[in-house]
KEBAMI-401651 format. One line per 10 residues: number of its first residue (from 1); for each residue x, y, z of C-alpha. Coordinates in nm, 4 decimals. Layout:
BEGIN
NUM	X,Y,Z ~ ...
END
This chain:
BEGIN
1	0.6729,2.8794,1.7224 ~ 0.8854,3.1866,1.9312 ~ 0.9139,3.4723,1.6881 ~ 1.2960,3.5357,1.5737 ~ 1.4703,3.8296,1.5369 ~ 1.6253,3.9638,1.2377 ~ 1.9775,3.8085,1.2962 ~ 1.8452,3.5155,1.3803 ~ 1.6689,3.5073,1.0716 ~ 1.9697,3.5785,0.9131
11	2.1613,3.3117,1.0620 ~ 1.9035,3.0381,0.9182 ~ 1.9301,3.1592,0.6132 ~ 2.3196,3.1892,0.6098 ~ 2.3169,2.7911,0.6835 ~ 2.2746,2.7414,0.2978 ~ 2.2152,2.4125,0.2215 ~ 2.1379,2.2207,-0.1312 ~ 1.8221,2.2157,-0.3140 ~ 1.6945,1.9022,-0.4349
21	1.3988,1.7738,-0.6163 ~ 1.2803,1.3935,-0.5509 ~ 1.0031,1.2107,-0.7195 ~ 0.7156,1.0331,-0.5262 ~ 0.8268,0.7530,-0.3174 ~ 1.1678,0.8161,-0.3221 ~ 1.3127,0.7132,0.0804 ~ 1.5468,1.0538,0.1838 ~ 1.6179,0.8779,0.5074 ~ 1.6095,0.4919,0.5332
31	1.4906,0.3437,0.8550 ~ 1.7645,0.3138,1.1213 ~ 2.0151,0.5802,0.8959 ~ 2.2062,0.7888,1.0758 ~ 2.1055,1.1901,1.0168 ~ 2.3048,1.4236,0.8391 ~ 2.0584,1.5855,0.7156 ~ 1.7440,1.8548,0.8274 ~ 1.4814,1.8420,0.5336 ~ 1.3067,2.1876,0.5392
41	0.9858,2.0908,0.2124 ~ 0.9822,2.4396,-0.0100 ~ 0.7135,2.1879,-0.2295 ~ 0.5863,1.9111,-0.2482 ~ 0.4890,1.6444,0.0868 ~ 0.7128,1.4234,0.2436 ~ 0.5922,1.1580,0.4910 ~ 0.7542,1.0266,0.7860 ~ 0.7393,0.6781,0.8248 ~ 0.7851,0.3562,1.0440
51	0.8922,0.0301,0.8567 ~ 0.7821,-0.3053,0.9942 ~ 1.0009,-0.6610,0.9921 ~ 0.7590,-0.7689,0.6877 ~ 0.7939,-0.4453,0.4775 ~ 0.4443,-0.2868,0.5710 ~ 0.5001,0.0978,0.6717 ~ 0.2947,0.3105,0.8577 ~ 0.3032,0.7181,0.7907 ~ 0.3252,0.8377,1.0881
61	0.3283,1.2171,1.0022 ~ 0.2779,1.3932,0.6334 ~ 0.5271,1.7257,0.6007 ~ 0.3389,2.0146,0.3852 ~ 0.5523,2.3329,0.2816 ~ 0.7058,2.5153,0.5166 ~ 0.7657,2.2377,0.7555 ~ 1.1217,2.0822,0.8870 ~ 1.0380,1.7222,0.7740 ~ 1.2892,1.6032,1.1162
71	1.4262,1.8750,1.3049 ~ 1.4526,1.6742,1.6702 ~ 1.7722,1.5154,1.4520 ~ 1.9527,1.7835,1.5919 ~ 1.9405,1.7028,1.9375 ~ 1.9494,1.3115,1.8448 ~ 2.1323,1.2253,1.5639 ~ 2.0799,0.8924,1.5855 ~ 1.7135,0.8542,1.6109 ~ 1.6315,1.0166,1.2703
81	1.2963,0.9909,1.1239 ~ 1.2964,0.7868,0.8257 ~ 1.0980,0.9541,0.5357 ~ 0.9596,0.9490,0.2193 ~ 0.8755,1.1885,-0.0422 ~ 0.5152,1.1294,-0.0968 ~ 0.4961,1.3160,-0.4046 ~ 0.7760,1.5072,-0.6536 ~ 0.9462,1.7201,-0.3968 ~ 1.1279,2.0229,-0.3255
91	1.2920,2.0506,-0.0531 ~ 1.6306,2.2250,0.0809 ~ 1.9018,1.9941,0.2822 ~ 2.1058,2.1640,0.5356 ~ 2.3750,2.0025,0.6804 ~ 2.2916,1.8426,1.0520 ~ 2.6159,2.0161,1.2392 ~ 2.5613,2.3713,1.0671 ~ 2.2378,2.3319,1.2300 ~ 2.3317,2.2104,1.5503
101	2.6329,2.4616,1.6397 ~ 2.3690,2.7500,1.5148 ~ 2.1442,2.5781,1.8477 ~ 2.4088,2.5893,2.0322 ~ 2.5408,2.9533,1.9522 ~ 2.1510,3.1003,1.9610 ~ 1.9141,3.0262,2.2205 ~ 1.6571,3.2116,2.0395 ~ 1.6810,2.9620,1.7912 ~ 1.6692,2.6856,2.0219
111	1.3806,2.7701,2.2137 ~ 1.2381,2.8633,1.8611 ~ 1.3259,2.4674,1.7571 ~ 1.2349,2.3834,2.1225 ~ 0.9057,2.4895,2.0505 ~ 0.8233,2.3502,1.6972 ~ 0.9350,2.0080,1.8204 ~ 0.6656,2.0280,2.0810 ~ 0.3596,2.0493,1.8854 ~ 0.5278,1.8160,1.6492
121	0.5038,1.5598,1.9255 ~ 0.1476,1.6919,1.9898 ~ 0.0398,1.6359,1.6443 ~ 0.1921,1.2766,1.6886 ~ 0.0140,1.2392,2.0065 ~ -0.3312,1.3213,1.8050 ~ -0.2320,1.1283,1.5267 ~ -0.1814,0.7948,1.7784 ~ -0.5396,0.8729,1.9913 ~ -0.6834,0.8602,1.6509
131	-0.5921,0.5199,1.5161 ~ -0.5924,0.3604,1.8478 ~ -0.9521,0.4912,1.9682 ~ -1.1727,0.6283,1.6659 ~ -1.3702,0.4931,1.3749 ~ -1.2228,0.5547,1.0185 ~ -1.4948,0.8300,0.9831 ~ -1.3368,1.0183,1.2402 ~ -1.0111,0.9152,1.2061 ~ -1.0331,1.0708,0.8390
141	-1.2335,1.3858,0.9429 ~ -0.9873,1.4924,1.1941 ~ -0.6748,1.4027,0.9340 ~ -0.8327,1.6699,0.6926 ~ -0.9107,1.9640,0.9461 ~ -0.5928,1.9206,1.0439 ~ -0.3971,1.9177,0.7101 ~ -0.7006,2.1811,0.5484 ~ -0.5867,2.4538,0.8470 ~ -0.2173,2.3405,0.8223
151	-0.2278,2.3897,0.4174 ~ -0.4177,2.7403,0.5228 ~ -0.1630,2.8419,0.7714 ~ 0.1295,2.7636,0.5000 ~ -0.0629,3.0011,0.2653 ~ -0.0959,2.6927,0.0611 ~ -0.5412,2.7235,0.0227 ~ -0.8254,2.7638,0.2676 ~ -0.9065,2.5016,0.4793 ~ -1.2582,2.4674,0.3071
161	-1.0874,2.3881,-0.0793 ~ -0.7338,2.2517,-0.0791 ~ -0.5534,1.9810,-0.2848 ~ -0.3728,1.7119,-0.0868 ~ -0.1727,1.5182,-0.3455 ~ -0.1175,1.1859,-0.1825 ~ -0.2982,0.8631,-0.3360 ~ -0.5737,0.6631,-0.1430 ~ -0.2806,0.3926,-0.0558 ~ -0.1134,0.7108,0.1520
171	-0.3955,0.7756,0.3130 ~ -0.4352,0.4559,0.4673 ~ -0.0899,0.4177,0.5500 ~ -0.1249,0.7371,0.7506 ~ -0.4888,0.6299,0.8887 ~ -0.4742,0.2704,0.9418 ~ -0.7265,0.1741,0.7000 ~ -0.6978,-0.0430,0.3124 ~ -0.7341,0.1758,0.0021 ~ -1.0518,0.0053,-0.0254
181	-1.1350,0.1023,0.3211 ~ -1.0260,0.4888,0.2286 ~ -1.2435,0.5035,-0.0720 ~ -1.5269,0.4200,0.2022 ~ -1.4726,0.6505,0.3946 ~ -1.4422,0.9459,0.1619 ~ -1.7686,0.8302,-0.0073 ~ -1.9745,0.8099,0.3347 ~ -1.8157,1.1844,0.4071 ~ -1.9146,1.2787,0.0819
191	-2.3632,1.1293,0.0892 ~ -2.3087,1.3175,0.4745 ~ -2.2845,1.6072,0.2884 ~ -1.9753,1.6855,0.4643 ~ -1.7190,1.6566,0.2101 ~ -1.6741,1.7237,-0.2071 ~ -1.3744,1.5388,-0.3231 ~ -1.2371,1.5103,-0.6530 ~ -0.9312,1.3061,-0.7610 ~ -0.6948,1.5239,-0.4940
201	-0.9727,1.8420,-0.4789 ~ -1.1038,1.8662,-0.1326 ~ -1.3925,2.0475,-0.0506 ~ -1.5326,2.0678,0.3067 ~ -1.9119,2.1878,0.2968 ~ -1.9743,2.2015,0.6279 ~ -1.6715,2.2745,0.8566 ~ -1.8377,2.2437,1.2228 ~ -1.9754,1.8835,1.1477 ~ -1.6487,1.7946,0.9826
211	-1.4854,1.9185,1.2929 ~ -1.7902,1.7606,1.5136 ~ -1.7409,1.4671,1.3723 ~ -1.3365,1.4280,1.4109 ~ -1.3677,1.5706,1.7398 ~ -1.1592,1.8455,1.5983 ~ -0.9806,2.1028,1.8525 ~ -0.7190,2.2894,1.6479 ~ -0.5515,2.4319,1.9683 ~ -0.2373,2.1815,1.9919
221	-0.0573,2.2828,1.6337 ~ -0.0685,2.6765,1.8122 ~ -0.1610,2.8518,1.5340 ~ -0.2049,3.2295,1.5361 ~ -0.4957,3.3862,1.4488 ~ -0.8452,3.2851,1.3193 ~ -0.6880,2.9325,1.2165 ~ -0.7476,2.8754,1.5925 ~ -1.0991,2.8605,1.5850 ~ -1.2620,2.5262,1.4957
231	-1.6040,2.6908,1.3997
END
């Protein structure tokens, strides 16, 4: 994201906002509701979601700390995200039009916003190759480099031990796949040698066949730093 300036710093942080806590699978935005609302997570994971006509939802992104759960609501109102708090959450709520006459007054900011919306819609671009072209193996491999260097970026753990408290249910929801189908997958990363997980303990063994395997090219969530390197 563009660096900001002290007063621009300051002018986030003058928005205010209310803190809230919610517990696991609690909806914050229903599908089709109106925004007026930007969820920044301080703890916790929210998930964004798409609901189906029968009730089946698909997580279609998973928010750690740190991130702005649906920050495009600014420009677009009415096409906010609905989401879901996939565990007890923290998270701060700043009103929608604060927000959006701060864009407006700043174009620091905006280009700023401009620019974290953009590898949001990489991310979702990833996420859609994923489950339309891979196998769950690499499907799930190239879910957890991504969310071990995002938790490592956040200063949340290192991408080679983090915790990642969603249940087996979430993680098919966000990879296509049945819990029974997760708990597969995990287990075949796991006699690769790949992967030690316990409960919601991950431990990658071997990073560059993890990566390998998921295809893996951290470049589109522009990190800084060593984060950017795969191997």
């Amino acid at each position: 994201m563009s660096a900001l300036g002290q007063d621009e710093q300051a002018a986030l942080l003058g928005l205010g906002g209310s803190i809230v806590q919610v517990r696991a699978g609690v909806d914050l935005v229903q599908p089709g509701e109106k925004a007026v609302h930007v969820h920044l997570v301080v703890e916790g994971l929210i998930g964004r979601f798409a609901q189906f006509s029968d009730g089946k939802r698909q997580i279609t992104a998973v928010h750690l700390p740190s991130d702005v759960a649906d920050l495009y609501s600014v420009a677009r109102p009415a096409l906010a995200p609905a989401l879901q708090a996939l565990t007890t959450t923290t998270l701060v709520r700043v009103p929608l039009a604060a927000m959006s006459n701060l864009t407006r007054s700043s174009p620091a900011i905006a280009e700023a916003f401009w620019a974290y919306c953009a590898v949001d819609i990489a991310v979702l671009e990833r996420w859609a190759a994923n489950l339309g072209c891979r196998a769950a193996t690499q499907r799930m491999a190239h879910f957890l480099c991504e969310i071990g260097l995002r938790i490592e970026d956040a200063g949340r753990g290192n991408r080679l031990d983090f915790e990642l408290s969603i249940t087996q249910p979430q993680l098919g929801e966000a990879l296509g796949l049945t819990p029974v189908h997760v708990n597969r997958t995990l287990k075949a990363l796991r006699d690769q040698g790949i992967l030690g997980a316990t409960g919601k303990r991950y431990r990658v063994l071997d990073w560059k066949r993890l990566c390998a395997l998921g295809d893996f090219d951290p470049v589109y969530l522009l990190l800084d730093g060593p984060t950017r390197q795969a191997a």
